[in-house]
Structures are given as structure tokens and as C-alpha cells.
mmCIF file of the N, C-alpha and C atoms, coordinates in Angstrom:
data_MODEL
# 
_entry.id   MODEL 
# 
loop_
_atom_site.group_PDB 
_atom_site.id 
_atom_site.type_symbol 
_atom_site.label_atom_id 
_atom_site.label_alt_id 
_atom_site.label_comp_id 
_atom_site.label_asym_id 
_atom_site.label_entity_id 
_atom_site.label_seq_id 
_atom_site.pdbx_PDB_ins_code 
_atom_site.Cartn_x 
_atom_site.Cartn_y 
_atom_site.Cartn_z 
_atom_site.occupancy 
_atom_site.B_iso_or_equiv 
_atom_site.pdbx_formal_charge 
_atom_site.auth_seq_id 
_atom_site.auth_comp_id 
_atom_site.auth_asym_id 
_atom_site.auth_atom_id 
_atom_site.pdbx_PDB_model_num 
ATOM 1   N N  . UNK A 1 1  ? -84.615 51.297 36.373 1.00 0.00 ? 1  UNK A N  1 
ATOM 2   C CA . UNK A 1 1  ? -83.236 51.552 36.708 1.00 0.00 ? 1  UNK A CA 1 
ATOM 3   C C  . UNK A 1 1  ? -82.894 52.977 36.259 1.00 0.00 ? 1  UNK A C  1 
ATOM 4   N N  . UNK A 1 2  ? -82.417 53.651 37.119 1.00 0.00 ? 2  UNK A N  1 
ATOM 5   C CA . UNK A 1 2  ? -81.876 55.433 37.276 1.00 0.00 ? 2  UNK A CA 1 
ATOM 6   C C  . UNK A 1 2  ? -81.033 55.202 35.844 1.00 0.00 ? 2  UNK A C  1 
ATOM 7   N N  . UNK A 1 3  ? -80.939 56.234 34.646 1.00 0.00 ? 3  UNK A N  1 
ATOM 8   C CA . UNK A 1 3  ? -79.355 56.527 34.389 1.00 0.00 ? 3  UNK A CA 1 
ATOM 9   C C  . UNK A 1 3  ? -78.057 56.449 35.089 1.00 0.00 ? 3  UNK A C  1 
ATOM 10  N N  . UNK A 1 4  ? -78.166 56.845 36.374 1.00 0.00 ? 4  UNK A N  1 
ATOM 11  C CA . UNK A 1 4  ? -76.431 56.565 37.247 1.00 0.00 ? 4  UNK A CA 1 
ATOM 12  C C  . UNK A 1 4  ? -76.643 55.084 37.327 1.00 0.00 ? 4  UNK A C  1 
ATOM 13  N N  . UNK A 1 5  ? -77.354 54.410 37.544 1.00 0.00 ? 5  UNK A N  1 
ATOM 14  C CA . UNK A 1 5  ? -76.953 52.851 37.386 1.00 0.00 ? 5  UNK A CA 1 
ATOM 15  C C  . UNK A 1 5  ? -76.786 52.479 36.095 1.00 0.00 ? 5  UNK A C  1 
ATOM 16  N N  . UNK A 1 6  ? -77.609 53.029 35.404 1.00 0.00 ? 6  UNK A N  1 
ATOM 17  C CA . UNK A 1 6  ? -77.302 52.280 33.677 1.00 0.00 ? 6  UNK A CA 1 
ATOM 18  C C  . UNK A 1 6  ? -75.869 52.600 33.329 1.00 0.00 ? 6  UNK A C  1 
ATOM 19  N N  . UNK A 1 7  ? -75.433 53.889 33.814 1.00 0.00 ? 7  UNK A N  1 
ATOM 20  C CA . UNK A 1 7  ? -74.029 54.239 33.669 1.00 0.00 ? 7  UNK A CA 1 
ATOM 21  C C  . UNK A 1 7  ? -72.928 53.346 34.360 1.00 0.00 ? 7  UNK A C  1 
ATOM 22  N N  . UNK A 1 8  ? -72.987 53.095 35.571 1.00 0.00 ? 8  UNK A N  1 
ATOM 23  C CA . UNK A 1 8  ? -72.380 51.657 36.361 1.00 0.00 ? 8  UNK A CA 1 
ATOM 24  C C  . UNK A 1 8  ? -71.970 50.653 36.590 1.00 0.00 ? 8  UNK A C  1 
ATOM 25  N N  . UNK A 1 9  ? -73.454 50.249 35.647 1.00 0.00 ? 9  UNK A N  1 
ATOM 26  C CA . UNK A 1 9  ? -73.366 48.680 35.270 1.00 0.00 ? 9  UNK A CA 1 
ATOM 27  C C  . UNK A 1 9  ? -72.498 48.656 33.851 1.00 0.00 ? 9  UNK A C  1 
ATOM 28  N N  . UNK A 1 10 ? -72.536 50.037 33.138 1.00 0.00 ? 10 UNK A N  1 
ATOM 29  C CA . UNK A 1 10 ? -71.771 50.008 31.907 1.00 0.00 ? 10 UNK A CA 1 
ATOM 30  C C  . UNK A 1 10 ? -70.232 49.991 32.004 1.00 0.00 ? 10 UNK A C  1 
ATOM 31  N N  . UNK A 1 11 ? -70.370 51.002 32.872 1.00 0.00 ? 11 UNK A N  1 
ATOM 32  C CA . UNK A 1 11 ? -68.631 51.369 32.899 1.00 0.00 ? 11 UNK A CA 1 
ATOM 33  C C  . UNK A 1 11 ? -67.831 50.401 33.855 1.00 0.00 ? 11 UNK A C  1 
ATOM 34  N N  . UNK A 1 12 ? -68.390 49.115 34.546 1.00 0.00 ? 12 UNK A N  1 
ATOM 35  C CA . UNK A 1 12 ? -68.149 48.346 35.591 1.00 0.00 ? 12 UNK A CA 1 
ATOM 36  C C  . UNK A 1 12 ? -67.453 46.755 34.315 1.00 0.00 ? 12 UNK A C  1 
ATOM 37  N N  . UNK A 1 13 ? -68.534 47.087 33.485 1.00 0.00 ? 13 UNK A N  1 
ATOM 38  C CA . UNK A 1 13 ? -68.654 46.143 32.230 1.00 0.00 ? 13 UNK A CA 1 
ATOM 39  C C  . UNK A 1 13 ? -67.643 46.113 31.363 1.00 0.00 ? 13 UNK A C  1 
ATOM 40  N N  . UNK A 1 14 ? -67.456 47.678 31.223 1.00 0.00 ? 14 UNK A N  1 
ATOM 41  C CA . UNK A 1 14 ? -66.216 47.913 30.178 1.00 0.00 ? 14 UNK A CA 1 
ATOM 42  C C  . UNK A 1 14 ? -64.986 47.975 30.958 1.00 0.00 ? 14 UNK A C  1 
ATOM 43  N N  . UNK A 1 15 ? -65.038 48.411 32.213 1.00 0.00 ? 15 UNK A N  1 
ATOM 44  C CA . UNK A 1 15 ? -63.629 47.793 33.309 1.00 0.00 ? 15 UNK A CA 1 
ATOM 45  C C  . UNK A 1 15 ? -63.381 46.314 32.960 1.00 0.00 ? 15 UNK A C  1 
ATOM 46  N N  . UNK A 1 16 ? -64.002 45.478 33.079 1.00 0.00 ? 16 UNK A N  1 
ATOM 47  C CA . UNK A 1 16 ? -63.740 44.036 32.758 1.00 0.00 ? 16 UNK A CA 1 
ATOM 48  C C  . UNK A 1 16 ? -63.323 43.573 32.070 1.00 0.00 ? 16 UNK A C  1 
ATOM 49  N N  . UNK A 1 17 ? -64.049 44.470 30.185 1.00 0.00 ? 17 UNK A N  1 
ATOM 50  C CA . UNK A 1 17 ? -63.186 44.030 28.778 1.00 0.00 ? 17 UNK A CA 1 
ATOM 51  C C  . UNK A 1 17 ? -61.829 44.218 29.227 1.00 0.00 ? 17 UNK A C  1 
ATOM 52  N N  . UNK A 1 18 ? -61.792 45.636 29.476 1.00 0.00 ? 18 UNK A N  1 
ATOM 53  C CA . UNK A 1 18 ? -60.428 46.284 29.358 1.00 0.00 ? 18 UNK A CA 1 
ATOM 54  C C  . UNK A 1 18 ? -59.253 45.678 29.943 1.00 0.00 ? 18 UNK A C  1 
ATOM 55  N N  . UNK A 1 19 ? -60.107 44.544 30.931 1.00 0.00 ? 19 UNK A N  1 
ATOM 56  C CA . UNK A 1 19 ? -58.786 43.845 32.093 1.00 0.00 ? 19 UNK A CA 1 
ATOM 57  C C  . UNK A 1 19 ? -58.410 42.692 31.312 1.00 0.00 ? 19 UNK A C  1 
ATOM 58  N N  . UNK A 1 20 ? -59.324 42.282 30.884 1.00 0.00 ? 20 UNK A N  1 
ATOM 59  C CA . UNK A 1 20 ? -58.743 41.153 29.910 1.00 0.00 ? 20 UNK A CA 1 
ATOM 60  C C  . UNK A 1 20 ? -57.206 41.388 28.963 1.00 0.00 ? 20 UNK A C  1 
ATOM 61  N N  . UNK A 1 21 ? -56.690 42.659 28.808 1.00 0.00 ? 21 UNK A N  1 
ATOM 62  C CA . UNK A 1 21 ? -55.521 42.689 27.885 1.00 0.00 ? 21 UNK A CA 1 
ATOM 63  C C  . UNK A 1 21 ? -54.367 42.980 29.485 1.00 0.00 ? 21 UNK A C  1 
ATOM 64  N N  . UNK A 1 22 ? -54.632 43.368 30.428 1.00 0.00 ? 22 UNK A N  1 
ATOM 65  C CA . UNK A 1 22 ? -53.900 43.416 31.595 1.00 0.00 ? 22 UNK A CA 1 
ATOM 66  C C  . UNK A 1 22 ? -53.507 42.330 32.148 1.00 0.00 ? 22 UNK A C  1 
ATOM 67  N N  . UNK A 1 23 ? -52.160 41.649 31.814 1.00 0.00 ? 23 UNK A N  1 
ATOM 68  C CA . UNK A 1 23 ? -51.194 40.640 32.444 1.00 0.00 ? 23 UNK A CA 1 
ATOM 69  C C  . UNK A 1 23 ? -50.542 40.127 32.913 1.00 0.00 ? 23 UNK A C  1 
ATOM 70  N N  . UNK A 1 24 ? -50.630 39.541 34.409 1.00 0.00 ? 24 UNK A N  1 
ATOM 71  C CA . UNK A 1 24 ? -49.182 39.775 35.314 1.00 0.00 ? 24 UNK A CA 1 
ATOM 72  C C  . UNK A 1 24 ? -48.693 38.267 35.315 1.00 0.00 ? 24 UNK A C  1 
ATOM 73  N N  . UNK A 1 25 ? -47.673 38.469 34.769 1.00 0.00 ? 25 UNK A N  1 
ATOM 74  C CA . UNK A 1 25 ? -47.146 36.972 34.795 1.00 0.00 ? 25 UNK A CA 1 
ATOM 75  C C  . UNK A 1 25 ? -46.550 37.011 36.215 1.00 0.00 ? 25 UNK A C  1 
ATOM 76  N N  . UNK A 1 26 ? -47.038 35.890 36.522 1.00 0.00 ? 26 UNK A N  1 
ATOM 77  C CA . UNK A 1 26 ? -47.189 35.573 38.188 1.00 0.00 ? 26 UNK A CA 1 
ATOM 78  C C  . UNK A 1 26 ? -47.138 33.537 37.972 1.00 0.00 ? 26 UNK A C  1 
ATOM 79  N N  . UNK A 1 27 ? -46.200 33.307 38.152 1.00 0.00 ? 27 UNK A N  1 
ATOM 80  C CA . UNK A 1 27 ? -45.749 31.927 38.335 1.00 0.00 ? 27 UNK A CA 1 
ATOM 81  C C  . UNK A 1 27 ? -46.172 31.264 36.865 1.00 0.00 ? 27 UNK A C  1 
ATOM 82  N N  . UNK A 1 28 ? -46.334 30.015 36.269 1.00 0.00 ? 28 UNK A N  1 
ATOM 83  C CA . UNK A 1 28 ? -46.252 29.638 35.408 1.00 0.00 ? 28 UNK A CA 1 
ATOM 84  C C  . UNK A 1 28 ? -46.916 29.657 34.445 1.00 0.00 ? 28 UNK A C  1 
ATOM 85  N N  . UNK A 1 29 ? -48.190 30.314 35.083 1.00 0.00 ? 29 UNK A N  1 
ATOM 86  C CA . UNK A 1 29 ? -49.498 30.653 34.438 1.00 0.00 ? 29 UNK A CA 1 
ATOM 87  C C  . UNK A 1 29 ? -50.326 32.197 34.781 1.00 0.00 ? 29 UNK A C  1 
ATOM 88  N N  . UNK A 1 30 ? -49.973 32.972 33.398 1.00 0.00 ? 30 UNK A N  1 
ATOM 89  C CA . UNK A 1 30 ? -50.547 34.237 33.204 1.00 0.00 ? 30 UNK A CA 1 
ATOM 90  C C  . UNK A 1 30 ? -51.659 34.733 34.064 1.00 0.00 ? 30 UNK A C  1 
ATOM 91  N N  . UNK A 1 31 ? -51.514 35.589 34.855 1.00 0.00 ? 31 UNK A N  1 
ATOM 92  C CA . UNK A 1 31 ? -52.862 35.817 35.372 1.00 0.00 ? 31 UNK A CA 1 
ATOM 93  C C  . UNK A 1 31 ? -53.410 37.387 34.756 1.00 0.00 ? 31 UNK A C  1 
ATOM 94  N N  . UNK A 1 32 ? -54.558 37.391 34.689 1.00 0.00 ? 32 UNK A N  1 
ATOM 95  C CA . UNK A 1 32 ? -55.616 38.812 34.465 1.00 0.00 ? 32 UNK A CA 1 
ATOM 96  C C  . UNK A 1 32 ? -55.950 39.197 35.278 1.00 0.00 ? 32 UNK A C  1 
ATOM 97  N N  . UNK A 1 33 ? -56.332 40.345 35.191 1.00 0.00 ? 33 UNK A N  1 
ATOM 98  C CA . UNK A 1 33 ? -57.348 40.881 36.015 1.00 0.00 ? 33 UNK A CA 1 
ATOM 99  C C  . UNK A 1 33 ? -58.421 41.159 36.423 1.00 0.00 ? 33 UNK A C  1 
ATOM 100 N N  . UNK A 1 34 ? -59.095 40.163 35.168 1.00 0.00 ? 34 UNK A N  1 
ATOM 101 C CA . UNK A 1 34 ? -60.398 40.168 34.913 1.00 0.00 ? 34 UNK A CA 1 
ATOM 102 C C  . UNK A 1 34 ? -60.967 39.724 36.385 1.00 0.00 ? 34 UNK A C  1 
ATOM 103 N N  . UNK A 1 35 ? -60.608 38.680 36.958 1.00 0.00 ? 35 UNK A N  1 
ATOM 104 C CA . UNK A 1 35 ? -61.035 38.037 38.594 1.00 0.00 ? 35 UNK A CA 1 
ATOM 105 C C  . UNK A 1 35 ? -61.234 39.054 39.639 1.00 0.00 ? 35 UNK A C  1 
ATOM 106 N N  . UNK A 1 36 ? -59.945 40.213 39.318 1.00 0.00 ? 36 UNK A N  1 
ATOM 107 C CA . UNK A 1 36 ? -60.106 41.543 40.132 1.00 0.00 ? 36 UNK A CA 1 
ATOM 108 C C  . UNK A 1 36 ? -61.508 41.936 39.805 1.00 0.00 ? 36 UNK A C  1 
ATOM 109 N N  . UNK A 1 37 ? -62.017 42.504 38.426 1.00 0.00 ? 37 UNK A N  1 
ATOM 110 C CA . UNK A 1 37 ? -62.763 43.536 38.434 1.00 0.00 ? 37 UNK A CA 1 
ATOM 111 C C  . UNK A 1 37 ? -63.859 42.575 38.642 1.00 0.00 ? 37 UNK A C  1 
ATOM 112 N N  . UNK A 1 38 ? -64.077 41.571 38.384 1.00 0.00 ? 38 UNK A N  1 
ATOM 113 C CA . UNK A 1 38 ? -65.259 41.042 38.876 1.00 0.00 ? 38 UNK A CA 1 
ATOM 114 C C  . UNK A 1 38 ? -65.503 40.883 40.283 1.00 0.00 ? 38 UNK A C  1 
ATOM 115 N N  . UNK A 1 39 ? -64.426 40.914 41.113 1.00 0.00 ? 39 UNK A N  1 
ATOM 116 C CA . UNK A 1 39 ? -65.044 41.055 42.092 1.00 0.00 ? 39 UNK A CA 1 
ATOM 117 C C  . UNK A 1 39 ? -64.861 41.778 42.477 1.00 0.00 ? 39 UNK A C  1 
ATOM 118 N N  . UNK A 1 40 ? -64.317 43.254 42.191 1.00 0.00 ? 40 UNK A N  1 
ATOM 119 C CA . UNK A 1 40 ? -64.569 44.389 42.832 1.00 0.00 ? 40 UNK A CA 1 
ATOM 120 C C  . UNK A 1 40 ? -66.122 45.029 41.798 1.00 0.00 ? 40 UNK A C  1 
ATOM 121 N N  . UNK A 1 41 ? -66.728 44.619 41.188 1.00 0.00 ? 41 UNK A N  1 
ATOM 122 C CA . UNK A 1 41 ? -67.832 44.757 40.481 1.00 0.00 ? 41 UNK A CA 1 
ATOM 123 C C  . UNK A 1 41 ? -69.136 44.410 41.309 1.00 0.00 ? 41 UNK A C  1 
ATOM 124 N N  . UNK A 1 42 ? -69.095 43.305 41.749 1.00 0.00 ? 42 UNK A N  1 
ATOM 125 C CA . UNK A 1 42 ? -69.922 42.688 42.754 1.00 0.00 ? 42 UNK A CA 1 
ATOM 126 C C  . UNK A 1 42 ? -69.658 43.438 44.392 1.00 0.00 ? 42 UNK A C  1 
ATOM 127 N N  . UNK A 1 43 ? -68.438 43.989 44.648 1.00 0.00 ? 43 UNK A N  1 
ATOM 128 C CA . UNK A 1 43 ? -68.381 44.746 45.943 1.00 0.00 ? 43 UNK A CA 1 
ATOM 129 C C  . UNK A 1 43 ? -68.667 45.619 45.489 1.00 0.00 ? 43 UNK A C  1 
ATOM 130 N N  . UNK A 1 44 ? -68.967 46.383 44.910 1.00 0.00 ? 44 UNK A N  1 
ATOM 131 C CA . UNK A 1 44 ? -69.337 48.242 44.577 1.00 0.00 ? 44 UNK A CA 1 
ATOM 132 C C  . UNK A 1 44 ? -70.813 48.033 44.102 1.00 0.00 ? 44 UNK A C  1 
ATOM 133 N N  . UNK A 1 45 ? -71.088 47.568 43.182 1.00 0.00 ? 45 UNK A N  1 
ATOM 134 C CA . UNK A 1 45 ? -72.513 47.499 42.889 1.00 0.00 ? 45 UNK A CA 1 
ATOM 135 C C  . UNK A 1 45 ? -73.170 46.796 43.221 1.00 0.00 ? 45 UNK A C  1 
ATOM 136 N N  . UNK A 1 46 ? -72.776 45.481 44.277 1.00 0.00 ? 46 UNK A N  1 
ATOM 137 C CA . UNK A 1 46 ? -74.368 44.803 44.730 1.00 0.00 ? 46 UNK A CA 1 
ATOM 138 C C  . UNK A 1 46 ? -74.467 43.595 43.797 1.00 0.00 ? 46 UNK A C  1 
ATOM 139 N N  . UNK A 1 47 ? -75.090 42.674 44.100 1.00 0.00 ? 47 UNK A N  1 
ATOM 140 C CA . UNK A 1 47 ? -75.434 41.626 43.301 1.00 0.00 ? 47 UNK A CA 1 
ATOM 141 C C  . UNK A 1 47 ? -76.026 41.767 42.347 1.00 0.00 ? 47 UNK A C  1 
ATOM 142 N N  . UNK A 1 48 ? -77.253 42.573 42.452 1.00 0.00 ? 48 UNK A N  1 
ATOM 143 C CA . UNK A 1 48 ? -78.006 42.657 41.209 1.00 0.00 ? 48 UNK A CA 1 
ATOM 144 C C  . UNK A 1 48 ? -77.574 43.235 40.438 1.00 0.00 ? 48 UNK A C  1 
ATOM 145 N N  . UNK A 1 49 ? -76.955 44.318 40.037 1.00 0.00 ? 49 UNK A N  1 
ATOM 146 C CA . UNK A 1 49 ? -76.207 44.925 39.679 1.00 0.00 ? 49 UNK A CA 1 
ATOM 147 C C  . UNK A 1 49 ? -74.919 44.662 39.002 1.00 0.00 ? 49 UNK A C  1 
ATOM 148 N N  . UNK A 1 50 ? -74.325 44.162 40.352 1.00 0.00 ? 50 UNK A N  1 
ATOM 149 C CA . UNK A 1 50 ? -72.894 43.350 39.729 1.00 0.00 ? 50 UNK A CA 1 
ATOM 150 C C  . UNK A 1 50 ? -73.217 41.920 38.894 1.00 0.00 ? 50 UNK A C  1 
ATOM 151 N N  . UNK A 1 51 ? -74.195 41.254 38.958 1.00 0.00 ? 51 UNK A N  1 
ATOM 152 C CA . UNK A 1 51 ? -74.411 40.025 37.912 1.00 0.00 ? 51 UNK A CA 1 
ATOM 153 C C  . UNK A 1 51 ? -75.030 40.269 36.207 1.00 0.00 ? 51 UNK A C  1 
ATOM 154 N N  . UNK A 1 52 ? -75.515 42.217 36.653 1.00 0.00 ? 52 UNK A N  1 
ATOM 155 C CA . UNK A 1 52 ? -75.796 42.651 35.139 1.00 0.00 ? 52 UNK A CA 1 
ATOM 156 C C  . UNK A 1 52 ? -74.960 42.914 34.211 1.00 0.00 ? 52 UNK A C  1 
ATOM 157 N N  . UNK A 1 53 ? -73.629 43.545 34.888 1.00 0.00 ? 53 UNK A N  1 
ATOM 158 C CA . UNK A 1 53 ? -73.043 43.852 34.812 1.00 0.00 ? 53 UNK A CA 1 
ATOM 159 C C  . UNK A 1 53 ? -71.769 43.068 33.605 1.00 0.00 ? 53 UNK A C  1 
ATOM 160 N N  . UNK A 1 54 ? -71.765 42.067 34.772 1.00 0.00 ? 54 UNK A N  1 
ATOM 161 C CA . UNK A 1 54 ? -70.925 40.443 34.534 1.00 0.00 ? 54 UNK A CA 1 
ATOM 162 C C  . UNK A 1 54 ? -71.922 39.245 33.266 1.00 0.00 ? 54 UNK A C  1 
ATOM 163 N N  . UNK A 1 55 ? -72.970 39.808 32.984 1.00 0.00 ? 55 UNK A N  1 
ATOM 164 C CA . UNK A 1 55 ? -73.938 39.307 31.921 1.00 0.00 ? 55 UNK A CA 1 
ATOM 165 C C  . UNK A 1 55 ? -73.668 40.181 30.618 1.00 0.00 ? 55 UNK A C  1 
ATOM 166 N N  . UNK A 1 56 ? -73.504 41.529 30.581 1.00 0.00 ? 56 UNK A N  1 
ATOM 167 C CA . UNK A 1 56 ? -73.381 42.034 29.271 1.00 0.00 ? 56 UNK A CA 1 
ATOM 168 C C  . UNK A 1 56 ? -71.561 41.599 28.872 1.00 0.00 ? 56 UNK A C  1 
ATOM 169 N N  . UNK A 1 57 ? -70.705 41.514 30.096 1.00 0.00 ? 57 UNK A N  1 
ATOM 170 C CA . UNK A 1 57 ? -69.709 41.146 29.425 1.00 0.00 ? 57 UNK A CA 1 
ATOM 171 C C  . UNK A 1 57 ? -69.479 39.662 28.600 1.00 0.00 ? 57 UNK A C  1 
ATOM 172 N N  . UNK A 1 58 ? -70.285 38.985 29.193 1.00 0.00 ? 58 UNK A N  1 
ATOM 173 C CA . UNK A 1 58 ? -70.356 37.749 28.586 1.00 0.00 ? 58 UNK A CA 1 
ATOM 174 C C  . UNK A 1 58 ? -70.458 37.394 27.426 1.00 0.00 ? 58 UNK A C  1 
ATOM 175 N N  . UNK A 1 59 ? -72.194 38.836 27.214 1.00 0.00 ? 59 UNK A N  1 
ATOM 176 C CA . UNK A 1 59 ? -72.704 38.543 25.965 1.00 0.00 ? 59 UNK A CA 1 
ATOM 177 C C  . UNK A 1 59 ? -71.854 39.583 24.742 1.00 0.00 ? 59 UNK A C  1 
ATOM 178 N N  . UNK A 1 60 ? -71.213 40.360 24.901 1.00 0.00 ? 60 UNK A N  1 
ATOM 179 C CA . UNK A 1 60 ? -70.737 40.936 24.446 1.00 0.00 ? 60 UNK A CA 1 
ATOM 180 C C  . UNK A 1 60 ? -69.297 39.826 23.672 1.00 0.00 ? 60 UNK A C  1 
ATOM 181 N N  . UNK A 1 61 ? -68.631 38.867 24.610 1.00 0.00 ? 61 UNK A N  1 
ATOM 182 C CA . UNK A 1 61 ? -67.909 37.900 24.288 1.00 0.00 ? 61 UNK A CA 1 
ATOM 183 C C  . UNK A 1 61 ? -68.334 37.062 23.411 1.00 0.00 ? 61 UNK A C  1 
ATOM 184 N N  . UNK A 1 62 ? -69.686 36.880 23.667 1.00 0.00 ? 62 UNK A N  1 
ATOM 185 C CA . UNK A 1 62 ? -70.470 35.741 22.825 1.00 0.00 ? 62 UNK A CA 1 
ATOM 186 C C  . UNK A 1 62 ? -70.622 36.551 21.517 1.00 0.00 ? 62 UNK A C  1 
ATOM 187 N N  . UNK A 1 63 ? -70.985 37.434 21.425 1.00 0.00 ? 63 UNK A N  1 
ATOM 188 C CA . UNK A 1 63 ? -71.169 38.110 19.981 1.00 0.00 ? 63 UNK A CA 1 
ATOM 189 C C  . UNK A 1 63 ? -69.978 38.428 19.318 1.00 0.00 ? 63 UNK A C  1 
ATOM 190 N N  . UNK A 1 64 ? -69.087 38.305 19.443 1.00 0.00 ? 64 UNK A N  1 
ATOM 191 C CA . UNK A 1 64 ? -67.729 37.992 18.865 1.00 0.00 ? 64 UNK A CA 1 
ATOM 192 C C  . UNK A 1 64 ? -66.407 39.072 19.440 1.00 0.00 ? 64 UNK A C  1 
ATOM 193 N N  . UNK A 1 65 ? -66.978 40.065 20.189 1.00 0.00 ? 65 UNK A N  1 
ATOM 194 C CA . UNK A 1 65 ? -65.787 40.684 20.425 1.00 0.00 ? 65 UNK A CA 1 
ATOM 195 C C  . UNK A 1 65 ? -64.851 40.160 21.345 1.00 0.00 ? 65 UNK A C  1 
ATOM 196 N N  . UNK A 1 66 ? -63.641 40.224 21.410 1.00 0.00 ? 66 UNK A N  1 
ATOM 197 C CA . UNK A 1 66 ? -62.599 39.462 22.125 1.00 0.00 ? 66 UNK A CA 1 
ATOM 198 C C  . UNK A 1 66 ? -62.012 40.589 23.495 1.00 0.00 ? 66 UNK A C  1 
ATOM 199 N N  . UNK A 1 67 ? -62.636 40.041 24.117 1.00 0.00 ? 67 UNK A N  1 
ATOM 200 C CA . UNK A 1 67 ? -63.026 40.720 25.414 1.00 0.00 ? 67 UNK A CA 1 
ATOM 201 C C  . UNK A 1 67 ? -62.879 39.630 26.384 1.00 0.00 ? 67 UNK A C  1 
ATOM 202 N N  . UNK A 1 68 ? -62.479 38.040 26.437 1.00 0.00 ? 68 UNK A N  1 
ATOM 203 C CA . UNK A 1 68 ? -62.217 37.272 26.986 1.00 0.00 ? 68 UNK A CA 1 
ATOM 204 C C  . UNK A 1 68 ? -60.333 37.433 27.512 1.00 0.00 ? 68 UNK A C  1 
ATOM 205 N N  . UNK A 1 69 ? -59.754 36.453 28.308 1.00 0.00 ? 69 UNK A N  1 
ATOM 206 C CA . UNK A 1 69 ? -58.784 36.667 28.245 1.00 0.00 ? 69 UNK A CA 1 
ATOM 207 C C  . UNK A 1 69 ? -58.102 35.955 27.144 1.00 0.00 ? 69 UNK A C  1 
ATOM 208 N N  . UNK A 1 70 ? -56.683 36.656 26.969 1.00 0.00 ? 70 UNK A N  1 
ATOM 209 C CA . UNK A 1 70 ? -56.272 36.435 25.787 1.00 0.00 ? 70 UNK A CA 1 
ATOM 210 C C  . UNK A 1 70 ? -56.942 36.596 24.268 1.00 0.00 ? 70 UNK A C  1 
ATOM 211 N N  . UNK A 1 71 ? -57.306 37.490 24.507 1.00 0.00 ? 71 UNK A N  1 
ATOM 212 C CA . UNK A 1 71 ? -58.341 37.895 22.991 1.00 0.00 ? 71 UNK A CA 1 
ATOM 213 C C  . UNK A 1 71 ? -58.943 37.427 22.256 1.00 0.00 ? 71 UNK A C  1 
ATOM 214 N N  . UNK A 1 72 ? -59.504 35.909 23.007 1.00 0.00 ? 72 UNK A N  1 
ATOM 215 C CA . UNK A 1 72 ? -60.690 35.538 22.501 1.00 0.00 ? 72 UNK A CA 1 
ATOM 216 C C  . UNK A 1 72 ? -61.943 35.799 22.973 1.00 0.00 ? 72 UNK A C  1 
ATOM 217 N N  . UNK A 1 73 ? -62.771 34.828 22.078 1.00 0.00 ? 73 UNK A N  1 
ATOM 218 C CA . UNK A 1 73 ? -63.980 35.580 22.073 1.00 0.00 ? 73 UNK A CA 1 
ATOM 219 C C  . UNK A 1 73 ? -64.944 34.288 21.691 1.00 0.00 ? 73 UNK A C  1 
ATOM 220 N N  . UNK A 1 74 ? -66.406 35.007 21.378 1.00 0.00 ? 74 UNK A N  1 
ATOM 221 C CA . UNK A 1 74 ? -67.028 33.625 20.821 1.00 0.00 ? 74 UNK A CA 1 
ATOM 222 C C  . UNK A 1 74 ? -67.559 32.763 21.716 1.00 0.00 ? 74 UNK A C  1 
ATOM 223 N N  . UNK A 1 75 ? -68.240 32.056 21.307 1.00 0.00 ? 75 UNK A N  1 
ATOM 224 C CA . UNK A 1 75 ? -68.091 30.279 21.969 1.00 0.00 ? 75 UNK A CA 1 
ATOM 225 C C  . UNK A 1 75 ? -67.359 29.497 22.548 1.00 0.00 ? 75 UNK A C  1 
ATOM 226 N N  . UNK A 1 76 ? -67.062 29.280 23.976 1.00 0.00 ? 76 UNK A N  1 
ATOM 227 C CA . UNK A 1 76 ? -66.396 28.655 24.037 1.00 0.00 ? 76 UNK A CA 1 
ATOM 228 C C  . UNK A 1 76 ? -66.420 27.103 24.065 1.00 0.00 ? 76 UNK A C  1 
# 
């Protein structure tokens, strides 16, 4: 994998944390944007790509940073 993809899949990754604190209250239940960037993650980079992408954010959740919505994190 090129550097411009390692860069991609990173900055596609850290779009995602970052949406997690972005909140539009939209009817009775909060929505994020996390649903956006994932799937504009998977339209710009491709599957393979976009599922690497959508894997470090996960694990990054799993290792405790709160990067989920609503600022959790962890195990769910």
C-alpha cells in the first residue's frame, strides 16, 4: 500500500472519530454523523480500503478511546 493510501485510510478514519461528537437532533433520537462518514468512506475509497479504514476506527474504540457515539468507548 502507497503512502497516499496509508494517508486515506487514516484521515478517512479520523473523519469518523471526529463525527462521533457532531449532533443533529433530528426527531426524538440524536443522530451523528458517524453513518455519513462511513459511507462516504466506502464511496471515496473503495471497499478495501473503506473497510480498513472502518476497522482501525473500531479498534481504536476498543482500546479505550471514546470515539464511539456519545463518548464512549470500550466494549460494548
Amino acid at each position: 500500500m502507497s503512502l497516499r493510501r496509508k494517508m486515506l485510510v487514516s484521515l478517512f478514519a479520523a473523519l469518523i472519530c471526529v463525527s462521533s461528537i457532531i449532533i443533529l437532533p433530528i426527531g426524538p433520537v440524536p443522530v451523528t454523523l458517524q453513518v455519513f462518514f462511513i459511507v462516504l468512506t466506502g464511496a471515496v475509497l473503495g471497499p478495501k480500503m473503506g473497510a480498513l479504514s472502518v476497522v482501525i476506527w473500531i479498534l481504536l474504540g476498543t482500546f479505550g478511546l471514546p470515539v464511539f457515539a456519545g463518548g464512549k468507548a470500550g466494549p460494548m
